[in-house]
N, C-alpha and C positions, 0 to 999 in steps of 0.2 A: 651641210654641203653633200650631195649626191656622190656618190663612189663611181669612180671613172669607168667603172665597167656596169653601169647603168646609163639603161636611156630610159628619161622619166616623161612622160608628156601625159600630166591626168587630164580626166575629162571635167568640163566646168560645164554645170547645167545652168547660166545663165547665159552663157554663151548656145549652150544647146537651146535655149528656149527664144531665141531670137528666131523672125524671121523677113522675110524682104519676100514678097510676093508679087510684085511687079512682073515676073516672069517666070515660066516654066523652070523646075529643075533640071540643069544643064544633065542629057545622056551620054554615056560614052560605050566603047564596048570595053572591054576587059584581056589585058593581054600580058600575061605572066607566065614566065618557065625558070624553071628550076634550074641554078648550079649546077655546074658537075659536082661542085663541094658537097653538096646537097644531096646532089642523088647518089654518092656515093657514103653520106652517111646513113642517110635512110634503107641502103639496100638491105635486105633481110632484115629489118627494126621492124617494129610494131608499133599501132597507135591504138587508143582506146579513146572514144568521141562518146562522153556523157549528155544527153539532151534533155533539160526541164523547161518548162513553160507552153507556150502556145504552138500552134500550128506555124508559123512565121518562124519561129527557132530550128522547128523541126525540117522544114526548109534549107533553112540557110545550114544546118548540120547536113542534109545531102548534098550541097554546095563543098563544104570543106571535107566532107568523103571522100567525095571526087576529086580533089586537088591532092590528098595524100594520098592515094590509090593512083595517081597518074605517076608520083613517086614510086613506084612499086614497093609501099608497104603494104604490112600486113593488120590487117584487125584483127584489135583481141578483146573477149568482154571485161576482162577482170584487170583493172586498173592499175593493180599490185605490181603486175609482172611486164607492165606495159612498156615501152621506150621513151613513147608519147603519149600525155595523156591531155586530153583537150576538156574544160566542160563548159559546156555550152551555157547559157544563165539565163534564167527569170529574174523580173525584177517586181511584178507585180504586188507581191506581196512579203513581209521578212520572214516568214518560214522557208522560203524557197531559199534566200542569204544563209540563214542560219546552218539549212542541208549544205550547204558548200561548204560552209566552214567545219562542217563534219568530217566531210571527204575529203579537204584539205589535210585535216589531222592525222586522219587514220594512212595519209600516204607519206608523213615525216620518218618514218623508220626504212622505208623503198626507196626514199629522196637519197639518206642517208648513205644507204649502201652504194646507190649507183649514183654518182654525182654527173651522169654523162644525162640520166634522164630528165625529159623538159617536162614541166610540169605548164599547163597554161588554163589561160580563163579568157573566155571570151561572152557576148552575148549582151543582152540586156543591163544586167548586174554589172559589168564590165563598164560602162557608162556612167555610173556614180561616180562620184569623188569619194566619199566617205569610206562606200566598202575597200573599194581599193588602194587607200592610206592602209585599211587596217591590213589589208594581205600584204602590203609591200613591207608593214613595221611587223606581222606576228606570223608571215609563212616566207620566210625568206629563201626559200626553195621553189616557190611560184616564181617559174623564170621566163615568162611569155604573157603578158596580157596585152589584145587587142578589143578592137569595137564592133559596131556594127556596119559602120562605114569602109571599113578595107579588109573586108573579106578576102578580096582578089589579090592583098599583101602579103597573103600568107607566107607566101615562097622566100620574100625579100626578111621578114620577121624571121622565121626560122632563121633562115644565112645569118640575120644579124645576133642569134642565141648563140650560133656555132661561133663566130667571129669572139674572141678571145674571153668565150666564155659569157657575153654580155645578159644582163636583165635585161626583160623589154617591157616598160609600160607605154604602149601604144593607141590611145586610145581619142582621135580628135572629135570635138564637139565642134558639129557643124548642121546643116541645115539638110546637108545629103543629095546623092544628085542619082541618077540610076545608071548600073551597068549589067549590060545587054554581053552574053556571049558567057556568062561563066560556064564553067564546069556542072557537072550532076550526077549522081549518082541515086539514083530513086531507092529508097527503101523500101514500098509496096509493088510490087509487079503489074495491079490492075487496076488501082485509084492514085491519082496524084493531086499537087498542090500545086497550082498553079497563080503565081504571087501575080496582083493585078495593080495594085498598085503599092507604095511603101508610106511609113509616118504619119502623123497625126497635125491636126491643127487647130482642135476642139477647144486643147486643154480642159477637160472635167477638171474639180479642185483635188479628186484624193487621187489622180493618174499619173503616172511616172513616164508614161510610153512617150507624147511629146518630143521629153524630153531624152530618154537614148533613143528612139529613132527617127527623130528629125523631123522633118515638115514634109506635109504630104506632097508626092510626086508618081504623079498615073505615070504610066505603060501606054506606049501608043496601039491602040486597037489590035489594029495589023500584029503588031510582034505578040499580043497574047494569043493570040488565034492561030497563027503560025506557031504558037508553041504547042496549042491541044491538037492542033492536025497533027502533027509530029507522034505526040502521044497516042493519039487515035491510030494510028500508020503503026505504031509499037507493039497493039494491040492491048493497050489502058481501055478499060472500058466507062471510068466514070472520074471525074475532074470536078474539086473544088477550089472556086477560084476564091484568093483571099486578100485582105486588106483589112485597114482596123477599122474604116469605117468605107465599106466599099459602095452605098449608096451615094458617098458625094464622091465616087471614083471620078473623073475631070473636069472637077472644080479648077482643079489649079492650072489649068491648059488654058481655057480663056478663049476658046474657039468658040463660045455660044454652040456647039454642035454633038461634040462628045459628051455621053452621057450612059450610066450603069446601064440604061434601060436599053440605047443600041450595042455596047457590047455585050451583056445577057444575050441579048438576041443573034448577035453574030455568032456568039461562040456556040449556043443550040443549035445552029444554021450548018455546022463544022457535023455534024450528026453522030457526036461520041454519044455513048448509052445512056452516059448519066450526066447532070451537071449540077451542081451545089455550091453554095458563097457563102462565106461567112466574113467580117463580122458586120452587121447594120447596126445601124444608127436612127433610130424612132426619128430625129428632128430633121433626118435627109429626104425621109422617104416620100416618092410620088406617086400618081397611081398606074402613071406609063410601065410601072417594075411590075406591078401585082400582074397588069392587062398581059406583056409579056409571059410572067409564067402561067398563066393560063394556058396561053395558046401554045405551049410548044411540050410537048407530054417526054421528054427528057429533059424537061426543066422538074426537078424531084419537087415533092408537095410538104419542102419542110424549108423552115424559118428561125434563126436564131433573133431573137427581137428583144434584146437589155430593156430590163424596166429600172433596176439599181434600187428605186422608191417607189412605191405609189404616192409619196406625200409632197403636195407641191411646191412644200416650204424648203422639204429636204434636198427636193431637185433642184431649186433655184439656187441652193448654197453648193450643190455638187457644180452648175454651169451646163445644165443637160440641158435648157434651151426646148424644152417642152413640157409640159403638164400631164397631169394625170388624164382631164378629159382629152388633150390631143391623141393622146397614147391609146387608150380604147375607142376614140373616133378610127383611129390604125387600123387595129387588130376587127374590127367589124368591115369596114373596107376592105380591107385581104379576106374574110370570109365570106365577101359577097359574092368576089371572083373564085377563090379556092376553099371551098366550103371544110373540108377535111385537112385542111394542114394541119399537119405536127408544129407545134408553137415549142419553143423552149425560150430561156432568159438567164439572164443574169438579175444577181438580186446583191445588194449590200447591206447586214446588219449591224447596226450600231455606230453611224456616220453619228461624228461628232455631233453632240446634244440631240440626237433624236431622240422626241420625247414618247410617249403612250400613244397618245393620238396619232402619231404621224407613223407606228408601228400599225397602228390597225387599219392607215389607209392602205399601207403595203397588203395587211391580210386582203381587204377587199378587194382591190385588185386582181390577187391571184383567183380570187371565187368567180370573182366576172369572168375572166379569162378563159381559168380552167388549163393551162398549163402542162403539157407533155411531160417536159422535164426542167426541171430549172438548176442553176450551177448557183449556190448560195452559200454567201464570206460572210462572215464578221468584220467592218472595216479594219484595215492594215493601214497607216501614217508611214509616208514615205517620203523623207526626208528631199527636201526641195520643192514640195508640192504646197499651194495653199492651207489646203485642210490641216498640213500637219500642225498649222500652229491655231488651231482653231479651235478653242474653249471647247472643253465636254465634262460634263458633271455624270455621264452615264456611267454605271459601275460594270467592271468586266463581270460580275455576276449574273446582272440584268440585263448584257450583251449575249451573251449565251442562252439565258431563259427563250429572250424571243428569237435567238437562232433556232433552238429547237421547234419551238411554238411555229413556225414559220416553213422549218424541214415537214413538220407533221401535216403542215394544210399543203404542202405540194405534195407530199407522197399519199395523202387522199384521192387529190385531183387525178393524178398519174394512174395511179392506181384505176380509178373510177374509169379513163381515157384506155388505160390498155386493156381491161376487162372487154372492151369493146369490138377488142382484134378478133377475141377466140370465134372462132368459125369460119372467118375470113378466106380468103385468095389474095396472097399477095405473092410480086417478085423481089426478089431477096439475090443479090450478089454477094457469092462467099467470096471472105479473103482468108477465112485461118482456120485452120484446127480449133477448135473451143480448149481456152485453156483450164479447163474442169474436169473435162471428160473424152479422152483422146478419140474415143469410138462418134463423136460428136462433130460435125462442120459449122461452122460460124460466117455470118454474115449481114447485110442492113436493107433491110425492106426500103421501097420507094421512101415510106414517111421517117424511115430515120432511127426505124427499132431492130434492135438486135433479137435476132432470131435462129435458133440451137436445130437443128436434124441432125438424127443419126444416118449417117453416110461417111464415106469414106475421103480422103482428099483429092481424088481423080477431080471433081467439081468446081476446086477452088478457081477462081477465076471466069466460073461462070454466073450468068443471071438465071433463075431458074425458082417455075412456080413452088410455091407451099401453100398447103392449106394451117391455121392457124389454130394449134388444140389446147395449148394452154398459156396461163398470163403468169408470170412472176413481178410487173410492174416495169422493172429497168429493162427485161426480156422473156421473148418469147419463146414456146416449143412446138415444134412443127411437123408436120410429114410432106415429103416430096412427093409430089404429085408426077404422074405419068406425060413425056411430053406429047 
């Protein structure tokens, strides 16, 4: 029996994995203010907002900045000392679970002393049932978890922590609808994230997303573009727009008329500097997208393009809905139109029972390709997902051998690809100090490579040629050329 100063509501991914696609996900706008109770506990209090996982988290964490920052708190980085400490969650993989329950631990002696401060969990991870049975039974000072769906709850959540001291597990499994009007708080001053659309409807077998963020639901045109105007008016000079899978960005609209390929092109048409998307999907893709970024030279010359396998045994058991030759029929069609894109992927090793062979179709893959950079896991079972219950005789020894085998033929390729800058002209927009070398400015060329000059920070924020003197592979070193 639940203790009366708890509100329990876990999330159920079978309930999360339902969907009714008859119609659009209903929009609303969002419209929340805060207590006097509220803002009279938060005056002068602090928060500490920890954010892991993808670009979508890191979003929705400038989202709940901006809702405690309208409270007039204050940010602090160090979580010890904090009043409030929020962490935002991944769920993709269980190293990302595991790091929480670390940082849950080391903050039971902070909990201890100040019983006034909220401890909460929000995000992807917050979506499971499993982990959040074990925080409710083994951190019983985690006194706030929500989801991904009531962000814009926030205000009424807190109220209800403050209200006679309550637990809150708040976390409803639903299909998700969209809310237009929240709050923001940008974290970079010259690039931002512009969400295009939300949730998944693919289901791969070893993906978890689906399932904490619900079924996909585009953005009407209009409102994302009226968001980068805004931006562009701010003086952002470069927007990537994101989704998990934004080549089939409105599918689920059903207007036969919306499509990736006219908002790409709308939101070029808006005339901000830069414009970048991520994430696609090999089995969406048309060639209306490639023809687009052809033609509009603030569409950047870079691609993130998941291959997960090259084996088309291993795809068909993943649920990727394309093959190894549709995938390079892709990648040679985008380099008819953009001969020089920076290619990057995703790559999975050790999907249940992948055998020898279907490891070495991955290798050749990557040699065809030839691959900028690639982001490569060892598969992670996540509990609720097909795969996890999916026979594998593979040993974590021999998951690891060809994780390595696999790191070494990209960081070839890469290698081989960036050698290729040195002597170049490229423009590069800085956003930071180099965190190496203070004397150093940091920033990402058109295709997507980080590139080092020594200059001072007067620059950040601008776009601004280099000539390209030397390769380290992941980055570049440059000199500023005269304008």
């Amino acid at each position: 029996m639940k203790n009366k100063s708890e509100i329990i509501a876990f999330p159920d991914l079978k309930q999360a994995g339902r969907r009714d696609l008859k119609a659009p996900a209903p929009t609303r706008v969002a419209s929340s203010s805060p207590s006097q109770k509220l803002l009279a506990w938060a005056k002068g209090k602090s928060y500490c907002l920890q954010t892991s996982g993808c670009q979508a988290n890191v979003r929705d964490s400038e989202i709940l900045s901006a809702y405690l920052e309208n409270l007039k708190m204050r940010k602090e980085e160090d979580p010890l000392i904090s009043d409030l400490v929020l962490f935002n969650t991944c769920a993709v993989r269980e190293n990302a679970e595991v790091k929480i329950y670390g940082e849950l631990g080391r903050l039971k002696k902070s909990a201890e002393d100040n019983p006034e401060k909220i401890i909460g969990i929000c995000g992807c991870m917050a979506q499971e049932e499993k982990p959040m049975r074990f925080i409710k039974d083994n951190f019983p000072y985690v006194k706030l978890v929500f989801g991904i769906h009531n962000l814009d709850s926030i205000y009424t959540l807190l109220d209800a922590c403050l209200t006679d001291e309550k637990r809150i597990f708040d976390v409803p499994s639903k299909q998700g609808e969209i809310v237009e009007g929240m709050p923001s708080l940008r974290f970079d001053k010259y690039k931002a994230f512009v969400n295009i659309m939300y949730g998944c409807d693919n289901f791969c077998t070893y993906c978890i997303v689906p399932y904490t963020r619900g079924r996909q639901r585009s953005r009407k045109i209009e409102d994302v573009v009226a968001e980068v105007n805004c931006l562009k008016a701010e003086g952002y000079k470069e927007v990537t727009l994101l989704g998990q899978n934004v080549n089939a960005y409105g599918f689920d609209l059903k207007d036969g008329v919306t499509s990736f390929s006219n908002l790409l092109e709308a939101v070029a048409k808006t005339g901000i500097d830069r414009v970048r998307f991520m994430t696609s999907h090999p089995a969406y893709f048309t060639e209306d997208v490639f023809k687009v970024m052809a033609s509009y030279p603030n569409i950047m010359p870079a691609l993130h393009l998941p291959l997960q396998s090259g084996s088309d045994k291993v795809l068909k058991r993943m649920n990727r809905h394309y093959d190894q030759t549709k995938y390079l029929a892709l990648v040679k069609l985008l380099r008819s139109y953009i001969p020089d894109i920076y290619l990057s992927t995703d790559i999975i090793v050790g999907f249940p029972n992948e055998t020898e062979e279907d490891f070495e179709e991955t290798l050749k893959v990557c040699r065809e390709v030839g691959y900028d950079n690639a982001f490569t896991f060892i598969y992670s079972p996540r509990d609720g997902t097909p795969a996890a219950i999916f026979p594998d005789g593979v040993s974590k020894e021999e998951k690891s051998k060809r994780f390595m085998a696999l790191k070494d033929e990209i960081d070839k390729e890469a290698t081989a690809a960036a050698l290729k800058e040195v002597g170049k002209t490229v423009e590069v927009l800085f956003d930071s100090v180099s965190k190496k070398n203070d004397e150093m400015i940091s920033g990402y060329s058109r295709h997507n490579r980080l590139v080092h000059v020594k200059s001072d920070s007067s620059l950040i924020g601008q776009i601004r040629k280099v000539k390209i003197l030397e390769s380290h592979t992941y980055s570049l070193i440059g000199e500023l050329l005269d304008e």
